[in-house]
N, C-alpha and C positions, 0 to 999 in steps of 0.2 A: 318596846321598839328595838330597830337591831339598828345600830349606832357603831359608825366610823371616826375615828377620833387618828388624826396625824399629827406626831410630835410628844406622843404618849408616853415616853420612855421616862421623861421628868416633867418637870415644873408644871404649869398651869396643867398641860394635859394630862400629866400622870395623874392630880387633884382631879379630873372630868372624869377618867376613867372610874374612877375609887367609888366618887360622888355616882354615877351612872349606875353599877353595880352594885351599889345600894339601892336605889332604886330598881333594880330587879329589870334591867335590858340585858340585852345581848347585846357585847360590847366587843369591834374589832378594832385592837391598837396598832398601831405601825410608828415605825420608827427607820433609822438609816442604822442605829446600835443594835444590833442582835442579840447582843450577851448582855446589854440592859435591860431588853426588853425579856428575856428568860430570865435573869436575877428578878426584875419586876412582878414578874407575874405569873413565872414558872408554875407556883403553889395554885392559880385560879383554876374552879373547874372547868376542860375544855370545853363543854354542851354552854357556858352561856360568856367564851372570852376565847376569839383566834387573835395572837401573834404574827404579825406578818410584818418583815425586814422587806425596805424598798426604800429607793431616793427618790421623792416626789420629785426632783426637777426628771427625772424619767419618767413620760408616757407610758412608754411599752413598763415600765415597772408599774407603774400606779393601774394602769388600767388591769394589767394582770390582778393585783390586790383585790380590787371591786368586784372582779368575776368570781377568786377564792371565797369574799364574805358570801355573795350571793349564792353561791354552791353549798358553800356552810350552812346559811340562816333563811336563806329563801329569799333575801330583800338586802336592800337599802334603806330603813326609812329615814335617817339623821347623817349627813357627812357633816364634821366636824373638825375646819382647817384649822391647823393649830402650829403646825411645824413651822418655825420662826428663829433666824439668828442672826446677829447683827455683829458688827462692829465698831467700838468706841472712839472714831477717831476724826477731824475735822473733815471735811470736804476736800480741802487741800492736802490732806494725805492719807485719803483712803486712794487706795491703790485702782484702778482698771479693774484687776482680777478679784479686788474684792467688792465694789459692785460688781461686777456680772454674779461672783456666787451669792450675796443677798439679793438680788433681785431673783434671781433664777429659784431659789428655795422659798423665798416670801411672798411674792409672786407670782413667777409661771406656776410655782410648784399647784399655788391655789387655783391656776388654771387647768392644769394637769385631772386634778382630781373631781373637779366639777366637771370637765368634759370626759371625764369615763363614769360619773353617777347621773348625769344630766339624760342620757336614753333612755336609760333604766326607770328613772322618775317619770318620766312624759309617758312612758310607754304606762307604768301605773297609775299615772295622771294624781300622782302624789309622792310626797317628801319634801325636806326639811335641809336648807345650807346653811350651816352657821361660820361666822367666821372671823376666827378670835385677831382684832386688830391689834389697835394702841391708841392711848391719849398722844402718841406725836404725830396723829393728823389732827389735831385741834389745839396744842399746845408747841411753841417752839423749841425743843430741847438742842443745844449744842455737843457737837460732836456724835450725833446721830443725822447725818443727811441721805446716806445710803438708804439706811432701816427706813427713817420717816419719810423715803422716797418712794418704798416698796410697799407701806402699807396703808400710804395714801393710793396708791395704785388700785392695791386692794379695794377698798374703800370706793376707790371710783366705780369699780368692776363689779361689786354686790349692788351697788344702787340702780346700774342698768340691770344688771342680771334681774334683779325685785322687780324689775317692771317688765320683764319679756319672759316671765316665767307666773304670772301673778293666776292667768288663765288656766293656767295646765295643773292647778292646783298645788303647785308648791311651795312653801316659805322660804324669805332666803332672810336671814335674821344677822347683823352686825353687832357683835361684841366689843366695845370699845374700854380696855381697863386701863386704869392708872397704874402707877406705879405698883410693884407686885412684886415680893420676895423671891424670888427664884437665882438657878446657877446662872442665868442670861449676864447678872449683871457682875462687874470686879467687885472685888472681893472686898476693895478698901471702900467701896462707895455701900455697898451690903453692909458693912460693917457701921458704917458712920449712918446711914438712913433705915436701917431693917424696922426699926419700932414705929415710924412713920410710912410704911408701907402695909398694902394690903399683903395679904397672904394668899397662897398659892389656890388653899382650899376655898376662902374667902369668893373666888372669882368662876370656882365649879359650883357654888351653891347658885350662885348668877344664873350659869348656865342653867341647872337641871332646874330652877324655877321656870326660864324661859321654855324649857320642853314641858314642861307643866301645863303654861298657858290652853284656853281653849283652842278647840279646833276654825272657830268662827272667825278668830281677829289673828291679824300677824303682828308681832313685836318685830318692828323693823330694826329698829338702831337702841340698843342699853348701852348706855354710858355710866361708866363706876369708877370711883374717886376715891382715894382713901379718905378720911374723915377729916384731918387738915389739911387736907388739897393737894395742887400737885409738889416737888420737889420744889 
């Protein structure tokens, strides 16, 4: 499959991509880092891995992105929303500016890029959305109201999308992980919980089971947990 992964540069998606590649796809990362995404992955051969720098809260970038993989690899079959960042801080003093930039990256961003793969798909009358959330649309975390505002959104937004796409032959599949090692979170809370969290790579074997599945049924919503629950 040729496989679009947003947010690729590190954490959960850098682990999709690694996991994907193993599995023998053709795999286009993006990211807003350039020079991460070249330290990353400079060394992979280009015939089965394009690099492409873009800010998903951009249209006109993202849609350019979809047209370069398509040029490249012939297809779309998997977009894979991933690019996600938050802020640790109460509701009463997350800033204006900083909801609008988590919403706009967590959210539109995942609108952005389902509406430049979404033609593409109908017009093949096939393909695959996945789209990496969070246990804080199911769990209450403090000091995350923005994030768990933005990916509950998400969340809303796949559940209608799964139903107005169900015909046209496409999956739209919700990843839901718990807690997970990665730079996302401070350093002192990483420090104090890392052995009680899932790991990066832990939450891409998730995924590439979920592309595994048959062609017949769709995994709508995985939900993953560390093994002693949440924080």
């Amino acid at each position: 499959m040729n496989i679009w992964i947003t947010g690729a540069s590190k954490g959960i998606g850098k682990a999709i991509a690694g996991e994907l590649l193993r599995d023998d796809h053709k795999v286009a990362v993006s990211s807003r880092d350039k020079s991460l995404l070249d330290k990353v992955y400079g060394s992979v051969n280009g015939d089965v891995l394009i690099r492409i720098p873009h800010d998903v809260r951009s249209f006109e970038q993202v849609n350019e992105a979809a047209n370069r993989i398509i040029n490249k690899f012939g297809s779309i079959d998997v977009l894979i929303n991933n690019a996600g960042i938050t802020k640790f801080k109460p509701v009463s003093e997350t800033t204006i500016e900083e909801f609008d930039e988590i919403i706009d990256v967590n959210l539109k961003g995942v609108v952005n890029c389902i509406k430049a793969v979404l033609p593409h798909m109908t017009e093949r009358q096939r393909g695959w959305i996945v789209n990496i959330i969070s246990v804080t649309v199911n769990k209450v975390f403090t000091n995350s109201g923005a994030y768990a505002s933005s990916k509950a959104g998400v969340l809303a937004l796949t559940n209608v999308l799964r139903e107005e796409v169900r015909d046209k032959g496409i999956k739209v599949t919700s990843i839901i992980p718990g807690a997970t090692g990665t730079e996302m979170w401070p350093a002192g809370i990483l420090e104090k919980y890392e052995e009680r969290m899932m790991q990066a790579d832990d939450v891409a074997k998730v995924v590439a089971s979920v592309l595994r599945s048959p062609d017949s049924i769709m995994m709508e919503e995985v939900l993953v947990r560390p093994q002693l629950g949440d924080l």
